[in-house]
C-alpha positions as CSV (number, residue, x, y, z in Angstrom):
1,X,6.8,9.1,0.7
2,X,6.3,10.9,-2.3
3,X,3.7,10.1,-4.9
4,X,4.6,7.8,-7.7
5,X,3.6,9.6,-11.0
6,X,3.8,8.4,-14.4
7,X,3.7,9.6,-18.0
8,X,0.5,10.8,-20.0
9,X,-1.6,8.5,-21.7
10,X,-2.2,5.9,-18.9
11,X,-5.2,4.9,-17.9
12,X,-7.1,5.1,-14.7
13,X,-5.5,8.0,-13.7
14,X,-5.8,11.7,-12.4
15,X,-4.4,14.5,-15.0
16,X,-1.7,16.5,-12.6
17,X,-0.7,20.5,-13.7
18,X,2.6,19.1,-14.8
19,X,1.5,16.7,-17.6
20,X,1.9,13.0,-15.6
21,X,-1.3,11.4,-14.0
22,X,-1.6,9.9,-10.3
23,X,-2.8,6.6,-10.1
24,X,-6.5,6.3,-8.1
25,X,-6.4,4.6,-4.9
26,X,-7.0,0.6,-5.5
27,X,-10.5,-1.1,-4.9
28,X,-10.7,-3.2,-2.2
29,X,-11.9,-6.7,-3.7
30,X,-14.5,-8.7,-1.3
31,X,-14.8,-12.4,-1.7
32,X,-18.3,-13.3,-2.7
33,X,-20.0,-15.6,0.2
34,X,-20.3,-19.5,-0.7
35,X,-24.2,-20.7,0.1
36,X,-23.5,-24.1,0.6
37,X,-20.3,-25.4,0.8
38,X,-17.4,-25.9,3.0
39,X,-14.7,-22.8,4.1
40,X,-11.4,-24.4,5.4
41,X,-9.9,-21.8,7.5
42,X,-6.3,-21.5,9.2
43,X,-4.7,-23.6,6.9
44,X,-0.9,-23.6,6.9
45,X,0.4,-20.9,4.3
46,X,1.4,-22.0,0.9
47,X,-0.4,-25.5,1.6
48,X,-3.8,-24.7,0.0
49,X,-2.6,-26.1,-2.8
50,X,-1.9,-29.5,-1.3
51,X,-5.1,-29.4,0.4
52,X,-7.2,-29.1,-3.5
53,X,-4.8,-31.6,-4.5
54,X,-6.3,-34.5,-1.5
55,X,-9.7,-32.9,-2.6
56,X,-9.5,-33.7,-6.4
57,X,-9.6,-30.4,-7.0
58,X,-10.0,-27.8,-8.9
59,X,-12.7,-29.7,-11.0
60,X,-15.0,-28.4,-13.8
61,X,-18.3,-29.0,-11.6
62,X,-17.2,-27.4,-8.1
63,X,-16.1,-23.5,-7.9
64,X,-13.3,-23.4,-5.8
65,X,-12.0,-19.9,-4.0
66,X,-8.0,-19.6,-2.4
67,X,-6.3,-17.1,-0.7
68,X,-3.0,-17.8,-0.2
69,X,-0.3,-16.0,2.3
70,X,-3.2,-13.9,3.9
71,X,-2.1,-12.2,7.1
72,X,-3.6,-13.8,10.3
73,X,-3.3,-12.7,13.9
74,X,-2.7,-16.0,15.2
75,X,-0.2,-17.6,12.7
76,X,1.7,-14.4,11.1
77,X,0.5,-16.2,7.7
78,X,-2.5,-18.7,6.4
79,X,-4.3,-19.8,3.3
80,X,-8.1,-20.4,3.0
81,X,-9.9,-23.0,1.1
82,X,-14.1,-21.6,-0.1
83,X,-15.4,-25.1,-2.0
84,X,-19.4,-24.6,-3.4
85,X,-21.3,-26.9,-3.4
86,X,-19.5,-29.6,-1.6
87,X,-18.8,-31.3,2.4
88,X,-16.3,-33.1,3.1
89,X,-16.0,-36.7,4.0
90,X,-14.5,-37.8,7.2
91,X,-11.7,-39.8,5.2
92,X,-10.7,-35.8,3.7
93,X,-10.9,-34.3,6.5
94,X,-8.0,-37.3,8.3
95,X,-6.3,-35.8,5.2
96,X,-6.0,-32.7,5.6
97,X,-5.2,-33.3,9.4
98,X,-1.6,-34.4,8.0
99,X,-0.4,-31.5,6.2
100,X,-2.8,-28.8,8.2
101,X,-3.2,-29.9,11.5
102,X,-4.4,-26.5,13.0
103,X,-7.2,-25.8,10.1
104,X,-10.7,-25.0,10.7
105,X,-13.4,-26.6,8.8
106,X,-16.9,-24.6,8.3
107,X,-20.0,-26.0,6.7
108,X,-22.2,-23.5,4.9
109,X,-25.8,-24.0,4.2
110,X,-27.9,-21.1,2.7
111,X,-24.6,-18.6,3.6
112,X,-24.7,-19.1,7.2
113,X,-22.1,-21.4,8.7
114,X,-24.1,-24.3,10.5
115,X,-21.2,-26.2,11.7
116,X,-17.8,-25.3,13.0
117,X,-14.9,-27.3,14.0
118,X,-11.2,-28.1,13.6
119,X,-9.6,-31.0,11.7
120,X,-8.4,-33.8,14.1
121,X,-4.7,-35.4,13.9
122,X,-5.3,-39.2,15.2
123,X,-3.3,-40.6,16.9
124,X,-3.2,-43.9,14.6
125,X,-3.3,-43.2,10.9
126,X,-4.5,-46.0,9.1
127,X,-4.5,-46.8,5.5
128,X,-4.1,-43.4,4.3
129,X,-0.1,-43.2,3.5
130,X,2.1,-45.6,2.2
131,X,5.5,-46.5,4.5
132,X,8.9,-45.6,2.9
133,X,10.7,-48.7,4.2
134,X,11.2,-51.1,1.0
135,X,11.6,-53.9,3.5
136,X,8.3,-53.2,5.8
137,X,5.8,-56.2,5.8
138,X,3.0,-53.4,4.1
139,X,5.6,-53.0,0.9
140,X,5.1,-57.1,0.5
141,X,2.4,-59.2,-1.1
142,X,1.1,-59.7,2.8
143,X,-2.7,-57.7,2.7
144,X,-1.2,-55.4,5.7
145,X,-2.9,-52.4,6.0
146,X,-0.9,-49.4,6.9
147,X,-0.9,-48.0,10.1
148,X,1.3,-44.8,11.7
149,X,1.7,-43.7,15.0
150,X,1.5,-39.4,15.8
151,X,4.9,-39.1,17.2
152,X,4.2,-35.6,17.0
153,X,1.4,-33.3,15.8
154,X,3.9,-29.5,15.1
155,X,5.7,-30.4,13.0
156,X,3.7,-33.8,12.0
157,X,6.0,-36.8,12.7
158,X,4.6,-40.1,11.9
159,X,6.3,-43.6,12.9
160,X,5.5,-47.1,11.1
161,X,3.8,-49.7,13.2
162,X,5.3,-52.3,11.7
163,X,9.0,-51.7,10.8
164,X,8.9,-48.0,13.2
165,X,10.5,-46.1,9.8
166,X,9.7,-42.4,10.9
167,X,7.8,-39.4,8.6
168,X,8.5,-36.2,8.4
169,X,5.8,-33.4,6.9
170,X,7.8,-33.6,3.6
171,X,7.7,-37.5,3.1
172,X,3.4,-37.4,4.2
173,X,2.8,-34.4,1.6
174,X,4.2,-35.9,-1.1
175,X,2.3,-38.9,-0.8
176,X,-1.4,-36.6,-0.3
């Protein structure tokens, strides 16, 4: 391929004999490590976004690193969620399950990672999501607590306990 040149005057460039500058080869930008913190790894690309939204996040207190559409050996494609400062609680991590059921969690303490594991789809989700059905017993003045069955975990399918109304990954996100 030839070289892409441009006119004089712009900057960051090498002079050439002819009068147009080459551009200088690009930096390669590093992440700065977290020292404590949590890294979710492996997360479904173009779903990090979802992910800060269960978290409450981004906030003023907590600094927050994404990639997004990063290229991944296993997957083709994944985002990555760095949080300072900040673990997660169990009820986050059921969250997160719904929309990125393959992600990795790692806990950071004083920049090594301490703990490592992967998010866990139950099998019964309860409490976390609201059923669709207008008519199920949970959309009443009843005190029913929701409840889903994992009809499947790729894609995430989720079926109603009490009126068997089925969820698709579309329906659970927008609720998250």
């Amino acid at each position: 391929l030839p070289d892409i040149t441009f006119k004089k005057g712009l900057k960051g460039c090498k002079h050439l004999r002819n009068g147009f500058r080459r551009m200088k080869a690009p930096k390669e930008l590093k992440v700065k490590p977290i020292k404590n913190g949590t890294v979710i790894d492996h997360i479904k690309a173009n779903k990090a976004l979802s992910v800060l939204k269960i978290l409450g996040l981004p906030s003023e207190e907590t600094a927050v690193t994404i990639a997004m559409n990063v290229k991944s050996s296993q997957r083709g494609s994944k985002d990555i969620v760095k949080i300072e400062g900040r673990e997660l609680a169990p009820k986050e991590l059921d969250q997160i399950a719904l929309i990125a059921p393959k992600a990795t969690i790692n806990i950071i303490r004083e920049y090594e990672i301490v703990d490592k594991g992967k998010v866990n789809l139950l099998d019964e989700i309860k409490d976390i999501l609201k059923c669709q059905n207008p008519n199920c017993i949970t959309n009443t003045e009843e005190p029913v607590t929701t409840c889903f069955y994992t009809i499947s975990k790729g894609p995430v399918i989720l079926r109603c306990y009490y009126c068997e109304r089925i969820m698709d990954e579309n329906e659970i996100e927008s609720q998250l």
